[in-house]
C-alpha positions in Angstrom: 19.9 -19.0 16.2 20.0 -16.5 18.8 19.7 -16.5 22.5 21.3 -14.6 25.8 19.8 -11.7 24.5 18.4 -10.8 27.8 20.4 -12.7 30.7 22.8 -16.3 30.3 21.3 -19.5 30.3 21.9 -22.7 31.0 20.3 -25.9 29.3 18.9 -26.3 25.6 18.6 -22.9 24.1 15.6 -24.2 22.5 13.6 -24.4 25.4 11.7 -21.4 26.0 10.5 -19.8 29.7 7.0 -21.1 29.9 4.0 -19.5 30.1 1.8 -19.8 32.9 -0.1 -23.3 32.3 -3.8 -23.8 32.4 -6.1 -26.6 32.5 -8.6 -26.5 29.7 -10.0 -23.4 30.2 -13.4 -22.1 30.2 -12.6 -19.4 26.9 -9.2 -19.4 24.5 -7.7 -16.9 21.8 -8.0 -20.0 19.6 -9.1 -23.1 19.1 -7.2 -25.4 16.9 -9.7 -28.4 16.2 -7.3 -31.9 15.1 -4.1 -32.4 15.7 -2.9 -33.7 11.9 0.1 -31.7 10.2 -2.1 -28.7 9.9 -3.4 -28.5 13.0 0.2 -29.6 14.5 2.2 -26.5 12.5 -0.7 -24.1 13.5 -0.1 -24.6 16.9 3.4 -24.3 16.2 3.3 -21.0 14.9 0.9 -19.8 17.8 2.5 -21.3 20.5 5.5 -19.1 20.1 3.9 -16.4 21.5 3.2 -16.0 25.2 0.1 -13.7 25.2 -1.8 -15.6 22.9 -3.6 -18.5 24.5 -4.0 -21.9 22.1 -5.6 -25.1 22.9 -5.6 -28.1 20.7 -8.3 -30.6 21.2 -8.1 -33.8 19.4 -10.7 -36.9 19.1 -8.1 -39.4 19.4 -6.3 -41.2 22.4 -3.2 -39.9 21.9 -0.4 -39.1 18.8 -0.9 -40.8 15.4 1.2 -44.0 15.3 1.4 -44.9 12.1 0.4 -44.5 8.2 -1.5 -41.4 6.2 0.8 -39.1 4.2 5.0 -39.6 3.7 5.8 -36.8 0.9 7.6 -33.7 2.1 7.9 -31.8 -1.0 11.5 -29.4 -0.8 8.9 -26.1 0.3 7.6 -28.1 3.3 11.7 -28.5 4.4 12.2 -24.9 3.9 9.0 -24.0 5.9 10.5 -26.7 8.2 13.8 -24.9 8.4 12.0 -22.3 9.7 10.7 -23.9 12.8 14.1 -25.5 13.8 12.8 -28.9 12.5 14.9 -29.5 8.8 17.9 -30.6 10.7 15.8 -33.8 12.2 13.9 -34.3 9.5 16.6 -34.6 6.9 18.8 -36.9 9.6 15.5 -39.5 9.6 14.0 -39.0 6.5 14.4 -40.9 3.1 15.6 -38.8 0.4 14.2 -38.8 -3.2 17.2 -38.5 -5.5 15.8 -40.3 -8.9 12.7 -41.4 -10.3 12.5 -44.2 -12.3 9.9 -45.2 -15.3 8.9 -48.8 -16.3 6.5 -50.2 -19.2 5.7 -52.9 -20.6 8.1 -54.4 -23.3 7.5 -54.2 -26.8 8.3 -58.0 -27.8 7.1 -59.3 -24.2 4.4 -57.1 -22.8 3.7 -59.6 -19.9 7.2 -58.1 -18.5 8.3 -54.9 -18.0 11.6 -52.6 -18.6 13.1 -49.6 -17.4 11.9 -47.0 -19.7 13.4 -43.7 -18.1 15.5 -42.6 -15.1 15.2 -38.9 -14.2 16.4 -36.9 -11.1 13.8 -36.5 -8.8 14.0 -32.2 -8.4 15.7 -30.7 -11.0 18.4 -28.2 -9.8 18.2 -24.6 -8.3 14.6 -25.5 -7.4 15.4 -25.6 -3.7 18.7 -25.8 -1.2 16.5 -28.7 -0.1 15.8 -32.2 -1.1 12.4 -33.8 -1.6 11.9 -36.8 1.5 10.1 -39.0 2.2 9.0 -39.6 6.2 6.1 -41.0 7.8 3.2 -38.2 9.0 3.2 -39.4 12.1 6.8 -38.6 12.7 6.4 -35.3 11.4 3.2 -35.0 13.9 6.0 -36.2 16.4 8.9 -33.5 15.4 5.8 -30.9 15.6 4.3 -32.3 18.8 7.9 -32.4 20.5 8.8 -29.1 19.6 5.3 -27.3 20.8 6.6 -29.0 24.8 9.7 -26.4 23.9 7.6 -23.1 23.3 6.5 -21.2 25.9 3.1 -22.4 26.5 4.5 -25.9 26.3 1.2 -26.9 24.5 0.0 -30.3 24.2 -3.2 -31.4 22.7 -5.8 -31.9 24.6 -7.2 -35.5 23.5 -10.2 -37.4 24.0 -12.0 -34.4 22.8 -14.6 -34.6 20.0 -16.2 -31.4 18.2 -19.9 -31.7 18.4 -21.0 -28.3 17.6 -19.5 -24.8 16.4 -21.6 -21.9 17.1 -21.2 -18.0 16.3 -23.1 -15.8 18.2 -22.5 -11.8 19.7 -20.4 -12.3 22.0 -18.1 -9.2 22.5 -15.0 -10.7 23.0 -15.0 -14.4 22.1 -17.8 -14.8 20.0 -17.0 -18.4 18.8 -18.7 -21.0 21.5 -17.7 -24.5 20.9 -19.0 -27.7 22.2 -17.3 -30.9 22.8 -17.8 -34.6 23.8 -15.0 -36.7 25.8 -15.0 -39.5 24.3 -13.5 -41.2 26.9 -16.3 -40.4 29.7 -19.3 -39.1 27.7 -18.8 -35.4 29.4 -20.0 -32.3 27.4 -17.6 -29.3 27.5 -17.8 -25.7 26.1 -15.2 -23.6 25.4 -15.6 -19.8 23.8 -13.1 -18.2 21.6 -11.8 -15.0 19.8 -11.0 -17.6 16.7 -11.3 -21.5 15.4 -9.8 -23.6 13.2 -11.1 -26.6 12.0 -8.4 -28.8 11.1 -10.6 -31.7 11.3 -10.5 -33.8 8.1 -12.5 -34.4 5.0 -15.6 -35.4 7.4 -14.8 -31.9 9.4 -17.4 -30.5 11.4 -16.1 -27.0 11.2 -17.0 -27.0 7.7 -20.6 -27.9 7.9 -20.9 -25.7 11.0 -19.8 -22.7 8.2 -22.0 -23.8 5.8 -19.5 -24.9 3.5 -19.4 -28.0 1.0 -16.5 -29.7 -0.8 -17.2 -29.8 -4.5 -15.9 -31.1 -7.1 -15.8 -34.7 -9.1 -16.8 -37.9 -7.4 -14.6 -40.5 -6.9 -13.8 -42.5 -9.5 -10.7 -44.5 -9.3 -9.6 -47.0 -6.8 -6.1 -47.2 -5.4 -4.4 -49.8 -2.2 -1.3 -48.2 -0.4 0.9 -50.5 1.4 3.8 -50.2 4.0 6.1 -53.0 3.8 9.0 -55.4 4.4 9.8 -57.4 1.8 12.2 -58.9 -0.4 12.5 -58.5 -4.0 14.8 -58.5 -7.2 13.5 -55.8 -8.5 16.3 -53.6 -9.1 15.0 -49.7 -8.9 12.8 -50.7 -4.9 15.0 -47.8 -3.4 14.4 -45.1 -6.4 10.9 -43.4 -6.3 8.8 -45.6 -9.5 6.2 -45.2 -11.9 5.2 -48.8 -13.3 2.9 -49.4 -16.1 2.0 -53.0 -17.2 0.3 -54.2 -19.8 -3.0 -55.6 -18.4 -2.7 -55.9 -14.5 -2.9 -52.3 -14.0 -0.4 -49.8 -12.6 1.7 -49.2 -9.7 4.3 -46.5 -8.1 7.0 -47.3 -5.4 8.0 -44.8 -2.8 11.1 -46.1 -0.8 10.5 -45.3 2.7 13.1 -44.2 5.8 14.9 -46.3 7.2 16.4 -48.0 4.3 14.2 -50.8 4.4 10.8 -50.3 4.5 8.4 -49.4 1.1 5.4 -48.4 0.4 3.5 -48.9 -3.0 1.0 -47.5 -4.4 -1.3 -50.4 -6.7 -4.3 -49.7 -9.6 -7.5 -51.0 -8.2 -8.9 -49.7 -11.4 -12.2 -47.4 -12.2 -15.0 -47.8 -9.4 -18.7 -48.2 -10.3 -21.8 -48.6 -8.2 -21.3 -52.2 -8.7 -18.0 -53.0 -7.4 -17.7 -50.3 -4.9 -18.0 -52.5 -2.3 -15.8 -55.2 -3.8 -13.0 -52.5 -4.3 -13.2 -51.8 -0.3 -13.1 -55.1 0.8 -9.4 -55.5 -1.1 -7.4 -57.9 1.5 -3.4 -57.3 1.8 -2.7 -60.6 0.4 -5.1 -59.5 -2.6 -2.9 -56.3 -3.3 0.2 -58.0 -2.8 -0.8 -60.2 -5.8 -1.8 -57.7 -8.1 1.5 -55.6 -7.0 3.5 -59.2 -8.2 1.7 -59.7 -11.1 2.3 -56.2 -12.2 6.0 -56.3 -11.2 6.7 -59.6 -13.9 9.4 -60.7 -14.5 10.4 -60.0 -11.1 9.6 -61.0 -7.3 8.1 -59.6 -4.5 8.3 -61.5 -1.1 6.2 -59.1 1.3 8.0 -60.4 5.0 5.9 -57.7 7.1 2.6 -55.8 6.0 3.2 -52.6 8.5 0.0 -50.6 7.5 -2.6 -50.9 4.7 -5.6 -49.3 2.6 -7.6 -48.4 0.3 -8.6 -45.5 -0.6 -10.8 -43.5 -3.9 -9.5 -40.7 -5.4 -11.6 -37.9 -5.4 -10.0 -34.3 -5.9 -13.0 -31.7 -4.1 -12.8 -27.6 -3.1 -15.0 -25.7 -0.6 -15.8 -21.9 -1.7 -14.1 -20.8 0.9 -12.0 -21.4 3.8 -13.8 -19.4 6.5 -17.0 -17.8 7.7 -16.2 -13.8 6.4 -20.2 -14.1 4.9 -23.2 -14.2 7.3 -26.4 -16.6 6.8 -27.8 -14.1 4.3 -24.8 -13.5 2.4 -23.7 -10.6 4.0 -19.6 -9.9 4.7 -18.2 -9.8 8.4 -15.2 -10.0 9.8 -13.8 -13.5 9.7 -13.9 -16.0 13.5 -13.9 -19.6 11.9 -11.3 -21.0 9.6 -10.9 -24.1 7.9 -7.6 -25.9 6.9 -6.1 -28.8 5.3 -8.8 -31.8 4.2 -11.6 -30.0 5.6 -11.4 -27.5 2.6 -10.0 -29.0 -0.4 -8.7 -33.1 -1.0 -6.4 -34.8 -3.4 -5.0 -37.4 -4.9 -1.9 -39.2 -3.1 0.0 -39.9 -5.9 1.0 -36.4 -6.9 2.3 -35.6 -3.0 0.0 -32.4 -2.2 -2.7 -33.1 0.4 0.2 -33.0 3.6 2.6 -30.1 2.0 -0.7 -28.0 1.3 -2.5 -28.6 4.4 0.7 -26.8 6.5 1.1 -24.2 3.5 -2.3 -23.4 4.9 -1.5 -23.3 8.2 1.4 -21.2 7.8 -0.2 -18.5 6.0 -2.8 -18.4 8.7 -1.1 -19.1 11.7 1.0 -15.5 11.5 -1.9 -13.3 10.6 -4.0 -14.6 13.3 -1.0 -13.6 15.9 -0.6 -10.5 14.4 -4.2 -9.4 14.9 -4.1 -10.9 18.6 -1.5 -9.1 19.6 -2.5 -5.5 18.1 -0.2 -5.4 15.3 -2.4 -5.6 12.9 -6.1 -4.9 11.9 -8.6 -7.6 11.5 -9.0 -7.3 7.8 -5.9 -8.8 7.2 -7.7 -12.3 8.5 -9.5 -12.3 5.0 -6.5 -12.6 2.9 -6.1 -16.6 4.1 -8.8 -17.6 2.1 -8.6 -15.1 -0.7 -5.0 -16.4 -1.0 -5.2 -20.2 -0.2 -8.5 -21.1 -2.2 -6.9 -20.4 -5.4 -4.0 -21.6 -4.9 -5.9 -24.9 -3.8 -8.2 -24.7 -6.8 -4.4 -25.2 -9.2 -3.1 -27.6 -7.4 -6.3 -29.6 -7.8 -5.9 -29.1 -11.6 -2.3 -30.5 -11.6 -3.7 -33.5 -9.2 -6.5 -34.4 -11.7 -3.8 -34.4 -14.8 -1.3 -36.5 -13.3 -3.6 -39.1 -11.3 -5.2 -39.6 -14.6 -1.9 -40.0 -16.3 -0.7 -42.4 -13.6 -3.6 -44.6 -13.5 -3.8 -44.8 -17.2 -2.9 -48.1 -19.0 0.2 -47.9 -21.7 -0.1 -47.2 -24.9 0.3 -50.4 -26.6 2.6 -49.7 -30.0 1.3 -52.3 -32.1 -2.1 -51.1 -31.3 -2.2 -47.4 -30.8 -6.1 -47.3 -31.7 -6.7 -49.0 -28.3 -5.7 -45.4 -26.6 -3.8 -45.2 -23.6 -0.9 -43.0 -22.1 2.3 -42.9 -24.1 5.0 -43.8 -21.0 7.8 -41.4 -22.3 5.1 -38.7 -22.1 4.1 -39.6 -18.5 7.9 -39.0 -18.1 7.9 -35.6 -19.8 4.6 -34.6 -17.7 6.8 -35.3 -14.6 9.9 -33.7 -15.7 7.8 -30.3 -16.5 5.6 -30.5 -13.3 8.6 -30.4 -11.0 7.6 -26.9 -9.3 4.0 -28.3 -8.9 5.8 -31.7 -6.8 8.7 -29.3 -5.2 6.1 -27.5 -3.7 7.3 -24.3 -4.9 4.7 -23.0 -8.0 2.6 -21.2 -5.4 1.9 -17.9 -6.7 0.1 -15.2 -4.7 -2.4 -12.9 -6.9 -2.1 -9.4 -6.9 -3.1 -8.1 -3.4 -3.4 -6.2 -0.1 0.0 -8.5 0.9 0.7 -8.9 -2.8 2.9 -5.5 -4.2 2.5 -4.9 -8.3 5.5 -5.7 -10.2 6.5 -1.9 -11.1 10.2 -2.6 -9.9 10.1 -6.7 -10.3 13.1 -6.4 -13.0 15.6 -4.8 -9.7 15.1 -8.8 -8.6 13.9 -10.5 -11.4 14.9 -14.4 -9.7 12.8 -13.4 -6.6 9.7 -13.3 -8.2 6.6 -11.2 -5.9 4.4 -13.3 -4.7 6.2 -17.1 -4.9 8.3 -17.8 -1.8 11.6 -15.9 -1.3 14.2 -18.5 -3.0 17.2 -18.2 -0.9 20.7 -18.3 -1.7 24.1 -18.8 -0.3 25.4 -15.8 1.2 28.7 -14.9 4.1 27.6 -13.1 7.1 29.5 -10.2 7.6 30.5 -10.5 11.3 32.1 -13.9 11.7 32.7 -14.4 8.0 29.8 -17.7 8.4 28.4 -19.3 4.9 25.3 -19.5 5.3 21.9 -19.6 3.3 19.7 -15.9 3.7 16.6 -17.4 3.4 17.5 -19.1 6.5 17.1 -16.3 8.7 13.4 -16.0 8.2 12.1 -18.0 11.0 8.4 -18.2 12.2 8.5 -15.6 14.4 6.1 -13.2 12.6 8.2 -10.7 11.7 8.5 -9.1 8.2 11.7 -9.5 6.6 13.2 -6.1 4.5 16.1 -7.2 2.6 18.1 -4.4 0.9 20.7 -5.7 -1.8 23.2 -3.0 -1.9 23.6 -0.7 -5.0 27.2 -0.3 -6.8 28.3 2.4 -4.5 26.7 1.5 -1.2 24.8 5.3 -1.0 21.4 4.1 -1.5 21.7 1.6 0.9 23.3 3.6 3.4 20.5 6.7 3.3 17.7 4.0 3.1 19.3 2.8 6.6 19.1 6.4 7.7 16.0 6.9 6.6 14.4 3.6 8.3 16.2 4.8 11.7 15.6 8.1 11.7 12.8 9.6 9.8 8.9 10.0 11.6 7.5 8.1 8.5 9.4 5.1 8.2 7.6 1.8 8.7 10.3 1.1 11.6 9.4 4.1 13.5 6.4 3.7 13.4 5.4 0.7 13.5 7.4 -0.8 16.2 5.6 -0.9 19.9 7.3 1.4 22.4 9.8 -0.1 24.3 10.1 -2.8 21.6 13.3 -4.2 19.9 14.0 -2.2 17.0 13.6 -5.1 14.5 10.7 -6.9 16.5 8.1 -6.0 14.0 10.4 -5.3 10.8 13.5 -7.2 10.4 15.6 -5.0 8.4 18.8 -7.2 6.8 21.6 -6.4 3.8 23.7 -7.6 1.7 26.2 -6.0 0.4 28.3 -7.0 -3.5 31.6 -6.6 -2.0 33.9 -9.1 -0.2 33.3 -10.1 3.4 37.0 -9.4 3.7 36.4 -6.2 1.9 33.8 -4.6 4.2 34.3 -3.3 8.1 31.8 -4.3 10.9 32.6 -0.6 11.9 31.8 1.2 9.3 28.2 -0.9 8.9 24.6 2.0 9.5 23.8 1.8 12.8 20.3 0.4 11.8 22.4 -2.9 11.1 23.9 -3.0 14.5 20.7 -2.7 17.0 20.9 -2.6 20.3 18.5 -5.2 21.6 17.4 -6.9 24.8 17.7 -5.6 28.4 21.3 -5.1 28.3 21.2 -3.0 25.1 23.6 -5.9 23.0 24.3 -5.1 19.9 22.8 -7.9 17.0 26.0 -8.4 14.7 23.6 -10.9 12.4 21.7 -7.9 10.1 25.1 -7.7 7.8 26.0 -9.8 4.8 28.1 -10.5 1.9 28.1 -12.5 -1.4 29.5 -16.0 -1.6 32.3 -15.7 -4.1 31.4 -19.7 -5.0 27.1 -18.2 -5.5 26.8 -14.6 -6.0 23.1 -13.8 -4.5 23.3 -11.3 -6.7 23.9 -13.1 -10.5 21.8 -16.0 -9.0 18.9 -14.0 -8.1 19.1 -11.2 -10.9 19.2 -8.4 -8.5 20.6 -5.3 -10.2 24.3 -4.7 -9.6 23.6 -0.7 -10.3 20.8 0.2 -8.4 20.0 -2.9 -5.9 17.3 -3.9 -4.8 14.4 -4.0 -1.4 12.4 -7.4 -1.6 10.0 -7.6 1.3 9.3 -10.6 2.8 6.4 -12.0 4.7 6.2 -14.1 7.9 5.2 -17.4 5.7 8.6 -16.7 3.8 6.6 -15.2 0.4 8.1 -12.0 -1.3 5.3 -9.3 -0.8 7.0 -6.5 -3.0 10.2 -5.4 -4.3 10.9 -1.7 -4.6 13.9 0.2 -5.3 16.3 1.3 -2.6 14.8 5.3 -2.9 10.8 3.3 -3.1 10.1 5.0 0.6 7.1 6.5 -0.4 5.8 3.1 -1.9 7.1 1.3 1.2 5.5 3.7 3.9 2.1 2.8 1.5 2.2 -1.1 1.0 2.5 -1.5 5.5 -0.6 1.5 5.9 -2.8 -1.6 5.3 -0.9 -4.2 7.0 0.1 -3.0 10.1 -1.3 -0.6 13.0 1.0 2.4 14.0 2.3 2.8 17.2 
């Protein structure tokens, strides 16, 4: 990280100056309705800036204490990396090494066996693990870290949506109106922009005339948090269980190194034993979990948090208001996010990891259009972008919920169907990208370059997220990851991989500095840091030992900040132990540019000479100055 830039300070270099503070006020830029991991990450992203104003407002009394979500797939820890929270979340956080398989056994199918043991994310998927953590601790690292930011933000609680309105007002043309639900009093607020992160139940949706679609519910499952004592050997390995005839179960070991939580089969759900399903008691789970778990025990000492819930896997259309009443497009004002657009299963991990992908992808368009740097139509890539990528992961959800809940095929009687378990193991082992986080795939788009030059980087694939690797920066010789140096700042990221000879990287330098045409020139605000809109980095193939800070383009040297100090951090090397280069198959002749997005996904790659192509992709994305 980086600070001093602009004067020494003492104290926590994480804690930013902060903004003047307001009570609610009477109009926002935007309104972030719910306070869950998408409306948390949002806020995150615009609370970093000090000219935009955000206001949470949450129904509830105060911070989520316990239960919901625990899977943080390895993308959420790299988009968590990114706000300065991976460091505390991999210190608290259970980590998912294995995943274990268990069926019934052929000459005793009252009892079970361990079938298969597999590692949980197969390697060179991530530099991160998968964990496991409770939602509301990630709520907390979220909450703690927006009292940090300059607008030290802090949801404003108590505070139910009744009604979202859009009307013609010229600057803030969103009007909402609230309840406290603590003294009954009615409150409106107007704003440029909303966000409903409000749930399955949100009101945002209905307000935008949206539905979630999709199958009904149809299967019946009881989650548990617990303390118990068992001899069943695999409790601290993630588990699939199968068992003959008392259904099926998973185990997800929990932080802390005690606590579990299991996941047990309440079977298919009818209009006839609806309500019966619902009404499952603890002590009823816990039965079925120990019947299930035969030959072996389970003594549940403490039940911390229990449920039951339906799976029911459902999409809305869209994910804002960009159509009128009559069907007409307009610019979008109201967004929705998380639950309040699509749902899933819990078993396959997405609903949480999603919900903040959503976020994320929003979160820096709507501060690049509030503070002028870019034009409104960028707002409609969210849901152009997000809504398919929901509409997959759904697919995947339905496959492997149906797999999980299935019964065992039963060898001696294969006519009586079922799933075979080794193929429920196979069906994990081939969905890893899907549980990893990291399949996401952006279409072809306005933020979305073809894939003319895509063999110059053939490992950092356009439109998936930028896979980083281990690289040496230049300066003071520091291992380090590159991917790690896009934060959530909003800025773009240009990373030009040297060619053999170092020319082509050096007159792309020039030509970024220098010439009237080049995306830094002109897109950069007057008086602005040179990289504050496009963060220009390389890497070069030779030896960090081979290579003078000296000798580096002054492009990678910027003077910065009131004092004019120079940023040593835009210079880097290979790793002699993981060459960038071989990992990512970035052309050793000719090099590569890969541009990177704000949310972290590859937007083009281009050659080093591609300025032409480069001046065109940011005509659309960015205003000139």
């Amino acid at each position: 990280m980086q600070f001093h830039l602009n004067g020494f300070q003492t104290g926590d270099p994480e804690l930013h100056t902060p903004a003047p503070s307001l009570l609610l006020p009477e109009s926002v830029d935007i309104l972030i309705v719910g306070s869950g991991p998408a409306g948390l990450l949002l806020a995150a992203q615009l609370a970093r800036f000090p000219s935009i104003t955000t206001r949470v407002v949450e129904r509830r009394a105060g911070r989520l204490q316990l239960g919901q979500a625990d899977g943080i797939a390895c993308r959420t820890v790299e988009m968590f990396n990114a706000f300065g929270l991976a460091e505390q979340l991999l210190r608290e956080a259970c980590w998912v090494n294995e995943t274990a398989f268990w069926r019934p056994k052929a000459d005793d199918r009252q009892h079970i066996e361990r079938t298969g043991r597999v590692q949980d994310t197969e390697d060179g998927l991530s530099e991160f693990p998968h964990v496991i953590v409770n939602q509301a601790r990630i709520q907390d690292y979220l909450l703690d870290s927006l009292l940090k930011l300059p607008q030290r933000l802090e949801p404003d609680y108590n505070l139910e949506l009744i009604d979202v309105i859009r009307d013609e007002h010229s600057t803030h043309p969103v009007l909402a109106t609230l309840k406290r639900t603590d003294t009954g009093q009615t409150v409106k607020i107007r704003t440029r922009y909303l966000v409903g992160c409000d749930g399955a139940r949100s009101k945002v949706r209905t307000a935008i005339g949206q539905q979630l679609h999709g199958d009904a519910a149809n299967h019946a499952w009881g989650v548990m948090d617990m303390l118990a004592v068992s001899d069943f050997p695999d409790i601290r390995l993630k588990v699939a269980i199968q068992s003959a005839d008392a259904g099926n179960m998973l185990f997800i070991p929990r932080e802390g190194g005690h606590l579990v939580r299991m996941y047990v089969d309440l079977g298919e759900v009818t209009e006839e034993n609806r309500a019966a399903i619902r009404a499952t008691s603890a002590e009823q789970l816990i039965g079925t979990a120990q019947r299930i778990l035969q030959p072996y025990t389970l003594n549940v000492k403490n039940v911390v948090w229990f449920s039951v819930y339906e799976v029911g896997q459902r999409l809305t259309e869209r994910f804002d208001d960009a159509a009128d009443a009559a069907g007409a497009p307009r610019e979008p004002r109201i967004f929705i996010a998380g639950d309040a657009c699509h749902t899933h299963s819990a078993k396959a991990g997405q609903g949480m990891n999603v919900s903040m992908q959503d976020a994320f992808n929003l979160g820096w368009k709507i501060a690049a259009v509030l503070e002028g740097r870019s034009p409104t139509s960028l707002l409609a890539s969210y849901s152009q972008e997000r809504q398919p990528v929901a509409q997959e992961l759904i697919g995947f959800d339905k496959e492997w919920s149906a797999m999980i809940g299935a019964r065992p095929k039963d060898p001696l009687n294969p006519a009586a169907g079922g799933v075979d378990p080794a193929a429920l193991q196979a069906y994990f082992v081939q969905a890893g990208k899907y549980t990893a986080g990291v399949a996401t795939r952006y279409r072809p788009g306005p933020l979305t370059g073809p894939g003319t030059w895509q063999a110059l980087a053939s490992g950092l694939t356009i439109g998936t997220r930028f896979h980083s690797a281990p690289v040496i920066r230049l300066a003071d010789a520091r291992p380090m990851h590159l991917g790690h140096t896009v934060t959530a700042d909003g800025r773009w990221r240009l990373f030009a991989f040297a060619d053999a000879s170092g020319e082509a990287l050096h007159a792309l330098c020039d030509y970024l500095e220098h010439h009237p045409d080049s995306p830094v020139r002109k897109f950069t605000p007057p008086g602005a840091d040179l990289d504050s809109v496009l963060d220009v980095r390389a890497v070069y193939q030779q030896s960090h030992r081979d290579l003078n800070v000296e000798q580096l383009p002054s492009l990678l040297l910027p003077r910065k900040g009131r004092f004019g100090l120079i940023d040593y951090e835009k210079a880097f090397s290979v790793d002699p132990q993981a060459n960038i280069f071989e990992l990512r198959g970035i052309d050793r002749q000719r090099g590569a540019l890969v541009l990177v997005r704000p949310d972290q996904y590859v937007a083009h790659v281009l050659g080093l000479d591609g300025y032409t192509e480069l001046e065109a992709f940011f005509e659309s994305v960015l205003i000139p100055h």
